[in-house]
N, C-alpha and C positions, 0 to 999 in steps of 0.2 A: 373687033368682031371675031377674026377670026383664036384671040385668046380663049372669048368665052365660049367659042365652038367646042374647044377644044377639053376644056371645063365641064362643059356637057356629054360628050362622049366619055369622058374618062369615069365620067360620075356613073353611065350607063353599062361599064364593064364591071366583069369581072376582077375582084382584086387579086393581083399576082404577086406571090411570094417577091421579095429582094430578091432573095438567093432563090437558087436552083434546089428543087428537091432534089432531095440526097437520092440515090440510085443502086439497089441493094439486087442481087441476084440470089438464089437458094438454090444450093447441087440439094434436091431431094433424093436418098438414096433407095427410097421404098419404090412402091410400084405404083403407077399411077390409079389403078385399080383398089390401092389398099386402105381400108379404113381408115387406119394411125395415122399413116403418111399423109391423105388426102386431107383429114382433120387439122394436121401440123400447117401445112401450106394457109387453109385456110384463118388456121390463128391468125398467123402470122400478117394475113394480107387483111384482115381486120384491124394490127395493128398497123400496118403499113396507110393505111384509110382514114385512120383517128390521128395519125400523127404528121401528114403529107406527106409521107414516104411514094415512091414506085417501087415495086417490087415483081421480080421474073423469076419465075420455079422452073428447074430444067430434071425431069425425073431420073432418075439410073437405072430406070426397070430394076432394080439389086444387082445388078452389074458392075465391077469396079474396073473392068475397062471402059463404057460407055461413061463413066464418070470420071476418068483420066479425059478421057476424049472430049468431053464438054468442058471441061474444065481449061484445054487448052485452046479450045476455040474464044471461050471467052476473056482467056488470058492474054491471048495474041491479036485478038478481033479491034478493028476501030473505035470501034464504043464501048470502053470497058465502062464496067461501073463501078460506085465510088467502094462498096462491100462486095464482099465473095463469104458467104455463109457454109460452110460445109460443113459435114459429118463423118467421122473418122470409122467410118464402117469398112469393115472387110483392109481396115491401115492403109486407108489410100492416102491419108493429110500431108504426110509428110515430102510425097512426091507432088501433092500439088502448091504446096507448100513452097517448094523448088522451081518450080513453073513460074511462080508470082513475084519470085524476085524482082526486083526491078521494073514491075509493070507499075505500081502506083496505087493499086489495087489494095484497098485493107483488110484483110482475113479473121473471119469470127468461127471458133466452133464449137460447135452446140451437141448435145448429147454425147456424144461418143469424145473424147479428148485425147491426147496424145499418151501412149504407155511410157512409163518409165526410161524404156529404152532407145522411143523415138525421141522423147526429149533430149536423152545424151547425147545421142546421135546430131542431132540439129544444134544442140548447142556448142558441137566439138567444131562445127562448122559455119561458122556463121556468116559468111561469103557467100555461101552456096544456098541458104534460104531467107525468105524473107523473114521480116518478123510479125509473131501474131497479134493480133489486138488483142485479142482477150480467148476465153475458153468459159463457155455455161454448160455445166452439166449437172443432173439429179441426183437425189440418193438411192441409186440401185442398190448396192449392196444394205441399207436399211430395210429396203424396200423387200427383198429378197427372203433377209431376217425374218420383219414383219409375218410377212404372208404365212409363213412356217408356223411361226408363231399363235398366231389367228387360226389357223388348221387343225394345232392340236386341240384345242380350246374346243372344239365344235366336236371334240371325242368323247363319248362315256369314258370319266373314270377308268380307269385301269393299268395295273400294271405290265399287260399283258402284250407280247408283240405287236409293234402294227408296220405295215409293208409301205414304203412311202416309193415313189418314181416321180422322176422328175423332167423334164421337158427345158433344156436348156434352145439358146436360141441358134448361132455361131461362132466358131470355137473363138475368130477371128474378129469379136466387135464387143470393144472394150465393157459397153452395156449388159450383153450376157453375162458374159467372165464376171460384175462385179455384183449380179444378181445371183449368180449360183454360188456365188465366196459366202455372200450375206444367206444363202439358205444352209449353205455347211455350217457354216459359223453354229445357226441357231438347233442343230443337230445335238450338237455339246450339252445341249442344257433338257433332252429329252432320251435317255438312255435307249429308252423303249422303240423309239424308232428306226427301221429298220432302211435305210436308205439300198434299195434292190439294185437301182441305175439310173444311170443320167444320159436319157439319150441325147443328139441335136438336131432338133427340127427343124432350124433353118427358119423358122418364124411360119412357117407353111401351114394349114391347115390337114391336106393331103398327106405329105409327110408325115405328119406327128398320128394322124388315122393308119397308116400303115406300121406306123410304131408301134403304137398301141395295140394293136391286134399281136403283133408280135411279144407284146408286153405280157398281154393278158394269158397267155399260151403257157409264159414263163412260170409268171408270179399272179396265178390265180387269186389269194387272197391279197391282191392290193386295196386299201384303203383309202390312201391320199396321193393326190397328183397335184403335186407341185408343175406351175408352168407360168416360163417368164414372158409370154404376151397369150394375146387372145384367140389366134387364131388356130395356135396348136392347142392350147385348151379346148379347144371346139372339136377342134379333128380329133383327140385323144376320150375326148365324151362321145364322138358318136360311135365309137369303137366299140368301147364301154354301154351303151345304150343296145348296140348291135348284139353285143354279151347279156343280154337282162340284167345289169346292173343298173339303178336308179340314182342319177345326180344328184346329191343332197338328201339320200336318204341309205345308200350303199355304200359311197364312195364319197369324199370330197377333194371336191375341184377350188383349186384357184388360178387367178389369171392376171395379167399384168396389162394394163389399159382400158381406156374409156370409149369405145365404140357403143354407138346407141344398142349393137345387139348385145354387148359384154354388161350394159348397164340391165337392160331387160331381164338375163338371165339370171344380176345379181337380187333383181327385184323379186326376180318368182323361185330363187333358191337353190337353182341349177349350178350358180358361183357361191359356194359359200362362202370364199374371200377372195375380193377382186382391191387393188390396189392399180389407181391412173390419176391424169393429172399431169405429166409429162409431156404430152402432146404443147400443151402452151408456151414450153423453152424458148421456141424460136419469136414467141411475139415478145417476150421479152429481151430476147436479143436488138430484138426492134426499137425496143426502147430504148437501150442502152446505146444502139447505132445510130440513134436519135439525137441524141446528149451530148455522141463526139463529135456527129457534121456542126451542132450551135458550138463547137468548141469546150462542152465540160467532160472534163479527166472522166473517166468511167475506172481509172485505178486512182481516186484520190485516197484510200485507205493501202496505197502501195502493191495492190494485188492485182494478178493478169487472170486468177484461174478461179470459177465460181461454182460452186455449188448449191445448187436452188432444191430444198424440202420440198419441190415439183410431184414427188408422188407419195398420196397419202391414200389413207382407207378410206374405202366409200362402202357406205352402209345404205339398206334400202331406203332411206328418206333422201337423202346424199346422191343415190343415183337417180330418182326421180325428180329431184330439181334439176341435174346436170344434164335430164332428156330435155326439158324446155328450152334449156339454157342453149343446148346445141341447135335449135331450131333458127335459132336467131342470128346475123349473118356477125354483127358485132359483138355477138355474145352477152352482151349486156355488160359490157366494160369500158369506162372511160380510161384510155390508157394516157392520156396526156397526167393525170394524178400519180403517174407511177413513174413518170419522169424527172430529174433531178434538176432541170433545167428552173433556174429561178429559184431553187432550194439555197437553204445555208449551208456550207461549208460542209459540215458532218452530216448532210443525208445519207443516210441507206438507201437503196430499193427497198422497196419493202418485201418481192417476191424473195430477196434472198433471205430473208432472216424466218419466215413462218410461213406451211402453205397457204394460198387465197383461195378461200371460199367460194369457188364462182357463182 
């Protein structure tokens, strides 16, 4: 009797993993207030949802003290967990990097990756850091390229001067740096443009409206404003708007990111080229942090460092599907299909080789 009690209770439960869900933490570096960053989290915890992950977001306000300091509590604390997610914003990685030695903790990071000279740095010492699981980051400096690119396209013919300004992000996060390489780059192949300055707007909205004003005072005939996210795009338009210049029909704007207001504006013209898509990195990390808790290599092709075609052109049909899409808390993605787990030998991701259409 008391077997089949026992038979019947069990039947009446919930089914519980064997294993323990894997236990992922995310230093987000943004503000918890911020479009990009608020959307990032929530990929993630989408994938964290589809795949039986638990997942903890601890924000840095853009502080890289408060993110040294979270980082060490979580390093030192009783209940670490099985991932530490970070982002090498403002070069903190390589000091938390050092924290993690010897905790047990496995280190993944996303967007921003280690510079040239922190990897030599770390690798000269290898006692003194841990080592990292992996590194997903996008193609900024394509992405950079691109938007340039797109920009002059949207110009009458001619060979006649045009005044370009640019809106980088900070000087110190390897992301910016490798979006304003890719919009010099694409400079070489347009004689006629005139690149005035590149300010840093710190990713601000504010900032980049106070720039801009000072911009416009400068280089009265600008025409093109380059800018590597959305929210100085925004501040640098209302600048320009303040001046009687009309977005998309005076001046063109581009922007870097997928916020439903970036997607809006690319719809009604205001962006004439918007480039996002990057926000999803970290649900792919999810995946990937998936694949190692069941035990599959996430370098079986021998590599630690990834680069995902994360950000592509969104054109107005493109942005009005991705306003739906963002309505929805799974986004409409099965991310168990994008896992490697149960695959043959030579799977890819499929996020790294093309971007996904959401």
């Amino acid at each position: 009797m008391l077997k089949a009690l026992c038979q019947s209770l069990c039947l009446s439960l919930p089914l519980v993993a064997s294993a323990q869900a894997a236990s992922v933490v995310f230093l987000n570096p943004g503000l918890s207030s911020e479009a990009f960053w608020t959307s990032y989290s929530r990929f993630m915890q989408a994938a964290a949802d589809d795949l039986g992950m638990t997942l903890r977001v601890e924000y840095s306000e853009r502080s890289a003290e408060r993110a040294l300091v979270q980082a060490r509590t979580i390093l030192q604390g009783p209940q670490r967990p099985d991932y530490l997610v970070l982002v090498n914003e403002q070069y903190v990685a390589p000091e938390i990097i050092r924290l993690s030695q010897g905790t047990g903790v496995k280190l993944f990071l996303v967007n921003n990756g280690l510079t040239a000279s922190q990897a030599q740095s770390i690798k000269a010492q290898p006692e003194k850091y841990a080592q990292l699981l992996g590194t997903l980051t996008a193609n900024d400096e394509q992405a950079g390229y691109q938007m340039l690119h797109q920009m002059v396209a949207l110009l009458p013919r001619s060979n006649e001067p045009v005044d370009l300004v640019a809106f980088a992000g900070v000087k110190s996060t390897p992301a910016s740096q490798l979006r304003e390489q890719g919009m010099r780059r694409a400079l070489a192949d347009f004689p006629q443009v005139r690149l005035r300055q590149v300010v840093y707007g710190g990713w601000n909205r504010q900032r980049a409206f106070e720039q801009a004003q000072v911009l416009l005072e400068r280089y009265p005939d600008i025409k093109l404003v380059w800018s590597a996210n959305d929210e100085m795009a925004f501040g640098a338009m209302q600048a320009f708007e303040a001046a009687g210049r009309k977005p998309g029909r005076d001046v063109v704007f581009s922007a870097i990111n997928s916020s439903p207001e970036a997607l809006r504006a690319r719809i009604d013209g205001r962006l004439g080229v918007l480039m996002g898509g990057h926000f999803t990195l970290g649900g792919w990390a999810m995946v990937m942090l998936h694949d190692d808790a069941q035990g599959v290599s996430m370098d079986r092709d021998g590599l630690h460092e990834y680069r995902a075609p994360a950000l592509q052109s969104i054109d107005e049909n493109k942005a009005r599907r991705w306003l739906k899409l963002l309505d929805r808390d799974d986004y409409g993605i099965d991310f168990q299909r994008y896992s490697a787990e149960g695959r043959p030998a030579g799977f890819q991701y499929p996020f790294l080789a093309s971007p996904v259409d959401y």
